[in-house]
SERO-4910 file (N, C-alpha, C, O; in steps of 0.05 Angstrom, whole numbers):
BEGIN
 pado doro    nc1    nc2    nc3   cac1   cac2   cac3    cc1    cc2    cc3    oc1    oc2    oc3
  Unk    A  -2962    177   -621  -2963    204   -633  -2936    216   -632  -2921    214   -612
  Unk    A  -2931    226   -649  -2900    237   -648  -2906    285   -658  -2915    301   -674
  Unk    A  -2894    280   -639  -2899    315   -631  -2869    330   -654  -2845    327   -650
  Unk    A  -2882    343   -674  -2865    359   -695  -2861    387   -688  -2869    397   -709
  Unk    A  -2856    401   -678  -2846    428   -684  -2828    439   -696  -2809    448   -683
  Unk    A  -2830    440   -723  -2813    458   -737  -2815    490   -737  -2796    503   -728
  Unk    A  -2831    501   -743  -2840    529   -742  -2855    535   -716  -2876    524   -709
  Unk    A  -2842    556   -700  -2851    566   -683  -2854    610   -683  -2840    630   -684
  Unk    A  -2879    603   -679  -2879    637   -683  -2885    650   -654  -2905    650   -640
  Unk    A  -2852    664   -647  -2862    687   -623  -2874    706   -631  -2872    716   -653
  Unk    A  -2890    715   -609  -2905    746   -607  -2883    767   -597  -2883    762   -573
  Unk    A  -2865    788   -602  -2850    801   -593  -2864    833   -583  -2874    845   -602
  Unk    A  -2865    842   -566  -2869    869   -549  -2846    880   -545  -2849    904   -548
  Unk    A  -2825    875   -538  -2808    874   -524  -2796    880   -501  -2775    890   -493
  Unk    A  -2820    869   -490  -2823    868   -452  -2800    849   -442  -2787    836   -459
  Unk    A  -2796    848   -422  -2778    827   -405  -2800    801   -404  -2789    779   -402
  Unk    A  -2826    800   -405  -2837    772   -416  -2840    766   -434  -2844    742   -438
  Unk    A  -2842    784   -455  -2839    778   -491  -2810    771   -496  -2807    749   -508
  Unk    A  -2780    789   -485  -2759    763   -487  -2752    737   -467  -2732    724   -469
  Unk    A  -2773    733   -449  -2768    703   -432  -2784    690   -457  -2768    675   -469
  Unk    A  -2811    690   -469  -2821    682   -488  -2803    674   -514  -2806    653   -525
  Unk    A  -2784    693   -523  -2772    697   -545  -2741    669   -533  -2729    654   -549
  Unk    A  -2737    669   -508  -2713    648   -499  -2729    619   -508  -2719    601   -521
  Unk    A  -2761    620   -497  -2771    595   -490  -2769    584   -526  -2761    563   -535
  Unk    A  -2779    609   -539  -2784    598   -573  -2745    577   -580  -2742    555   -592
  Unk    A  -2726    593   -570  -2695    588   -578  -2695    558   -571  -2689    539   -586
  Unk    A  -2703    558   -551  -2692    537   -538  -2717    504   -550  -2710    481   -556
  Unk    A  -2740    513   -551  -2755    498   -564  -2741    488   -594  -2738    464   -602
  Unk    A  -2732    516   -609  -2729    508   -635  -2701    487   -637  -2694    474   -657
  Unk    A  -2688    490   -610  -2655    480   -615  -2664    454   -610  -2650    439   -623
  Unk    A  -2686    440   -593  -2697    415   -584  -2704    406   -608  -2696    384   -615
  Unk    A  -2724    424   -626  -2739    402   -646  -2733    409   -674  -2746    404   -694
  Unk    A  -2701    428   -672  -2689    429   -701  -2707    449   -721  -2713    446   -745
  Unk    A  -2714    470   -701  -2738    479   -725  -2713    508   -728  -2689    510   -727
  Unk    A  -2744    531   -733  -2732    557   -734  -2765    574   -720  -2788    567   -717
  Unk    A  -2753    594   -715  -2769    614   -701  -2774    641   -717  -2757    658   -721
  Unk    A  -2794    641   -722  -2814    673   -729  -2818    688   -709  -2834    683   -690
  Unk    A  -2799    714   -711  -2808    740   -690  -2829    754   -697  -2822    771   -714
  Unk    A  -2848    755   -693  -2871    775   -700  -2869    787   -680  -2868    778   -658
  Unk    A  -2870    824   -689  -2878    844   -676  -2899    855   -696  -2895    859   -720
  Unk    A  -2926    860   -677  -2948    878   -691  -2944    909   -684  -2944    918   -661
  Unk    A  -2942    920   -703  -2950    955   -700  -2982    964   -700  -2995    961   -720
  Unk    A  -2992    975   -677  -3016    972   -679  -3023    997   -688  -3003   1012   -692
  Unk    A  -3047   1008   -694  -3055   1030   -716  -3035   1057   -697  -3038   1064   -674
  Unk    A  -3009   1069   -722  -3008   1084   -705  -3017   1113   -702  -3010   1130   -686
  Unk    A  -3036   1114   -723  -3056   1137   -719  -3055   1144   -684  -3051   1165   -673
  Unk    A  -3060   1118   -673  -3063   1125   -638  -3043   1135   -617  -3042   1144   -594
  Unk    A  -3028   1127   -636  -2995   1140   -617  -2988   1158   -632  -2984   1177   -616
  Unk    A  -2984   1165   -654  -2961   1179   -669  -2971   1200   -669  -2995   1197   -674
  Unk    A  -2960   1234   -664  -2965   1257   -657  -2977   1259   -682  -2999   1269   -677
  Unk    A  -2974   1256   -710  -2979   1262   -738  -2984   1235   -753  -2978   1214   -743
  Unk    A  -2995   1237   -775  -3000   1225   -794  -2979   1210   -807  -2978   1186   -815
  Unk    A  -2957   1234   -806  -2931   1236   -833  -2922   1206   -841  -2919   1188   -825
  Unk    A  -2919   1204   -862  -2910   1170   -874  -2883   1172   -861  -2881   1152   -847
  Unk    A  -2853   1192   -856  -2841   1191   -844  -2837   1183   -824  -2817   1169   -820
  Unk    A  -2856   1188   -805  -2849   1185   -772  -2871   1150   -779  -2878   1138   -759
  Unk    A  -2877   1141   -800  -2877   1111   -792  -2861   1102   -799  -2857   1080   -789
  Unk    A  -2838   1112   -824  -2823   1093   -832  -2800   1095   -813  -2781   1080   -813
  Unk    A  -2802   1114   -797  -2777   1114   -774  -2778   1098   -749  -2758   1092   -736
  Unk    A  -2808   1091   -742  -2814   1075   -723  -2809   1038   -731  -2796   1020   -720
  Unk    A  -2826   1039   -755  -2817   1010   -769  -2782   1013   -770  -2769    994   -760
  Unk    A  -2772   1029   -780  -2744   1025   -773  -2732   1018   -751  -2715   1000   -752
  Unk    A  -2742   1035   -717  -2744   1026   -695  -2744   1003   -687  -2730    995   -668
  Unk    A  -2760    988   -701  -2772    971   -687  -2755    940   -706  -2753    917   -701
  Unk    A  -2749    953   -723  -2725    923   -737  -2697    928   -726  -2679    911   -728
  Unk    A  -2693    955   -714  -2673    959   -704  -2670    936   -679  -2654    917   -676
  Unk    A  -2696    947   -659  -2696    923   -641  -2697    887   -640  -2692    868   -626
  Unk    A  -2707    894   -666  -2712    852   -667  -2684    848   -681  -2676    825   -677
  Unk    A  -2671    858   -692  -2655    855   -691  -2629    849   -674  -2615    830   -682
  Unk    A  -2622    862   -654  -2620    869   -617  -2629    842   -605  -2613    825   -597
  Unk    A  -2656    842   -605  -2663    819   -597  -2649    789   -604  -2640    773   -588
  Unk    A  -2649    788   -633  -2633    759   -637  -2611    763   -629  -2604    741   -620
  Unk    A  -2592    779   -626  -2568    788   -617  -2561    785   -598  -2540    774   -595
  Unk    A  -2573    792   -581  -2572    792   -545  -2578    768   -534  -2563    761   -517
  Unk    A  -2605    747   -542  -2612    723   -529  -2594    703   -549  -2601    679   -549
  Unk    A  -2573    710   -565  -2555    681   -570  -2579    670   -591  -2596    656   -580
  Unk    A  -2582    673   -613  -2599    665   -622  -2573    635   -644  -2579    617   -660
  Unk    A  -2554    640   -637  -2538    623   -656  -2543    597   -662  -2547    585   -641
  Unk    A  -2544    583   -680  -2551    559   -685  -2585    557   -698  -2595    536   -706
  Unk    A  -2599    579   -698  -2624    573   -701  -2636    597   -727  -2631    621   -728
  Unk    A  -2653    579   -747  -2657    607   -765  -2675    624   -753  -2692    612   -739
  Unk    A  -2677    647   -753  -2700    667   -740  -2704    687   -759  -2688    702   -770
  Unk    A  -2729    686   -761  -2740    708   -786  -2746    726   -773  -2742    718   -750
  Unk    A  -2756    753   -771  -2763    777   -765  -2788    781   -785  -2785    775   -808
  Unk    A  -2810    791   -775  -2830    794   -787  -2847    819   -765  -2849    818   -740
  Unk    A  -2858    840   -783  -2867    866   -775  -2900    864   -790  -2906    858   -813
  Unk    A  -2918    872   -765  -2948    869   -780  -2961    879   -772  -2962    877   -747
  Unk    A  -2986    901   -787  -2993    925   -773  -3022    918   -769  -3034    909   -788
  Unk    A  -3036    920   -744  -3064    911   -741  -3076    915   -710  -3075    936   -696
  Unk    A  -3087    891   -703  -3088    885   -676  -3079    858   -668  -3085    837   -679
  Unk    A  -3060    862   -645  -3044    836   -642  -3055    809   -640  -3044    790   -652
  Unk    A  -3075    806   -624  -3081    787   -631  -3093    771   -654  -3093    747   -656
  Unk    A  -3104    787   -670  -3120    774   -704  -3093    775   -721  -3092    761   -741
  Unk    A  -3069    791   -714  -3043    790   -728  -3027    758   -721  -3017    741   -737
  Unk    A  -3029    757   -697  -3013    734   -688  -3029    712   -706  -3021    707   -729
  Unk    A  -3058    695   -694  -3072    684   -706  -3062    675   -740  -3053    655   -751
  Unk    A  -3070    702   -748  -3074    696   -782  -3048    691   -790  -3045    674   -808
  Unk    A  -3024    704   -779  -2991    700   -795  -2994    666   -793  -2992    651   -812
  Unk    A  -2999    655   -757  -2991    631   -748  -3001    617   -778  -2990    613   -800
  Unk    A  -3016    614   -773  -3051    601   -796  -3034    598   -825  -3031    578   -839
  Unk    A  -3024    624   -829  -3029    625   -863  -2990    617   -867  -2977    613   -887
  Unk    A  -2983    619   -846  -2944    607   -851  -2949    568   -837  -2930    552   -834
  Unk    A  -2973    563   -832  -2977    539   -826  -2952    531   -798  -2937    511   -798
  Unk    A  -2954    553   -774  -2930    545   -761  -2949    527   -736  -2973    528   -729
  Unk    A  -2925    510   -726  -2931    488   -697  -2939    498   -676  -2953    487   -659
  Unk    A  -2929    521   -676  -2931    525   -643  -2922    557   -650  -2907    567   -666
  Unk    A  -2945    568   -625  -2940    597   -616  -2941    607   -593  -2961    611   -579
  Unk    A  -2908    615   -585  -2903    623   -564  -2905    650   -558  -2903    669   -574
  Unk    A  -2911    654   -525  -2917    692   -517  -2919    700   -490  -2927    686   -472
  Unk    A  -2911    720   -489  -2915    720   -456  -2949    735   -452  -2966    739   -470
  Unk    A  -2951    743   -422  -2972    748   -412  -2961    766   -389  -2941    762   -376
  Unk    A  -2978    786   -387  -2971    810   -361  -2971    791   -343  -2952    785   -329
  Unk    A  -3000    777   -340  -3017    774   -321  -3038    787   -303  -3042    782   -279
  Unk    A  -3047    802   -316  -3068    824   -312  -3087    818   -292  -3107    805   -298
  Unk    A  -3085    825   -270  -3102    834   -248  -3140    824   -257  -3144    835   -278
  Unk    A  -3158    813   -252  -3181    813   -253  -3201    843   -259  -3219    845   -275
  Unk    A  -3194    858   -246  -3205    888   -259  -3189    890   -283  -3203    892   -303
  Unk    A  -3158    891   -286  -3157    905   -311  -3159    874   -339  -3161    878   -363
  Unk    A  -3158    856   -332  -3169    837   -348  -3194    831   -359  -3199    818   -380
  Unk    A  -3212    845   -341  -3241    850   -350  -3243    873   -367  -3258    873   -387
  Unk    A  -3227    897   -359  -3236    920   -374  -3211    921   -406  -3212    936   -425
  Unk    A  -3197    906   -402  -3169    903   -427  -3172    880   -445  -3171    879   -469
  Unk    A  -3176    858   -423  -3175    836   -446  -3151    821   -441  -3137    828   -422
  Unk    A  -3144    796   -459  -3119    792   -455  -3111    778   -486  -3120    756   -492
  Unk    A  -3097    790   -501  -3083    785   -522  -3082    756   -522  -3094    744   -539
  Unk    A  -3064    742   -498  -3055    716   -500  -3073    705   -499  -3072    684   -512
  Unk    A  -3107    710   -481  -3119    700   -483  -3134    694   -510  -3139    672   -519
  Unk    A  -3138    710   -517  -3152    715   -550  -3147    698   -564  -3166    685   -575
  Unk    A  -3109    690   -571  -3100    679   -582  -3096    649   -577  -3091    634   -596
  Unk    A  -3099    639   -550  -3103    619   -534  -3132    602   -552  -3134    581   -565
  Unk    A  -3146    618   -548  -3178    606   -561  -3179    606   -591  -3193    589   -602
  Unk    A  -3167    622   -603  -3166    624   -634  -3145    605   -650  -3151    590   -669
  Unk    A  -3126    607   -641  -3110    590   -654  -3108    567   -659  -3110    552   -640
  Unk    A  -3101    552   -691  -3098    532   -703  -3087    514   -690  -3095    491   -691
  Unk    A  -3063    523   -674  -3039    498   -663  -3042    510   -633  -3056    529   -625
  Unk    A  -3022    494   -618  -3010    492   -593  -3006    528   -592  -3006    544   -610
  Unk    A  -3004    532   -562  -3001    557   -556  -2982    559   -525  -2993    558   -503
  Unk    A  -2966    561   -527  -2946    557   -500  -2950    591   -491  -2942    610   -504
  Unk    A  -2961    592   -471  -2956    627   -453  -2941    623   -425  -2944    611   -404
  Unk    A  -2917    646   -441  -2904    652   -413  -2913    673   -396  -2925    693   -402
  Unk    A  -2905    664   -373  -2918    689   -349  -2882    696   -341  -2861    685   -345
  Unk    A  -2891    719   -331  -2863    739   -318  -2844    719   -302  -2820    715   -305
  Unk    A  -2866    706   -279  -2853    700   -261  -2840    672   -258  -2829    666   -237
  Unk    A  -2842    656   -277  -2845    629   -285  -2821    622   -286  -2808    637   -300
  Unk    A  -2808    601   -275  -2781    583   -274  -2767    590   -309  -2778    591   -330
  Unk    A  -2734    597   -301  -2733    590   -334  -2732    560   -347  -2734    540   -333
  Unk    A  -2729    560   -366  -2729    533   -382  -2704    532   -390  -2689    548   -402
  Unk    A  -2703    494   -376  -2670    495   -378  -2678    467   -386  -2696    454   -375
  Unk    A  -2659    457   -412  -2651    442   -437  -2631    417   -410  -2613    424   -395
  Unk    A  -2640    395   -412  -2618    371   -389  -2589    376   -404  -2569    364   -396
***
């Protein structure tokens, strides 16, 4: 059996385990010659945003390519293509369906690691996506060794 990863799609938050996640995707892609998909989901922001106004989303979506942008910047993304991709929903049926319908190998992400009370009453994204998804699903946890290339 010979293991292909070309396309790998991170989940981006941009937590300190969504960029250990976003290193693990680099360093994967530099091994198997691929490229990496940043997905960040915007989730309804009816729930955050003080107002409705189409403004104050197009300023947040601005925000927020500001940062993925930052992101490839900061973790050395050199040598590797990385797309940026913004998707408005719930994260986990967003992750899922992009992976699915861009036909990618592998999807990388981190994980809080949520406590048993608040995992019961929250849920867990990675988990969701763990059970749903088409391909391989690599989850990073916070505390986890980094990954280092011989």
């Amino acid at each position: 059996m010979s293991l292909e990863v070309k396309k790998i799609l991170v989940a981006v938050d941009f937590s300190e385990t969504s960029n250990k996640a976003f290193d693990y995707a680099l360093s994967l892609a530099r091994v198997f010659e691929g490229e990496v998909i940043a997905l960040h989901v915007l989730e309804d922001p009816i729930l955050y945003a003080p107002t409705t106004d189409q403004s104050y989303r197009e300023a947040y979506e601005r925000t927020v390519q500001g940062k993925l942008d930052e992101l490839t910047g900061r973790h050395g993304a050199e040598g590797v293509k990385v797309e940026l991709v913004t998707r408005q929903g719930s994260p986990f049926h967003e992750v899922v369906e992009y992976a699915k319908a861009e036909h990618c190998d592998m999807i990388v992400m981190g994980t809080l690691g949520l406590g048993p009370i608040q995992h019961m009453l929250l849920g867990s994204v990675a988990e969701k996506v763990v059970r749903k998804a088409h391909c391989p699903v690599l989850v990073v946890r916070p505390d986890e060794h980094e990954f280092v290339a011989p």
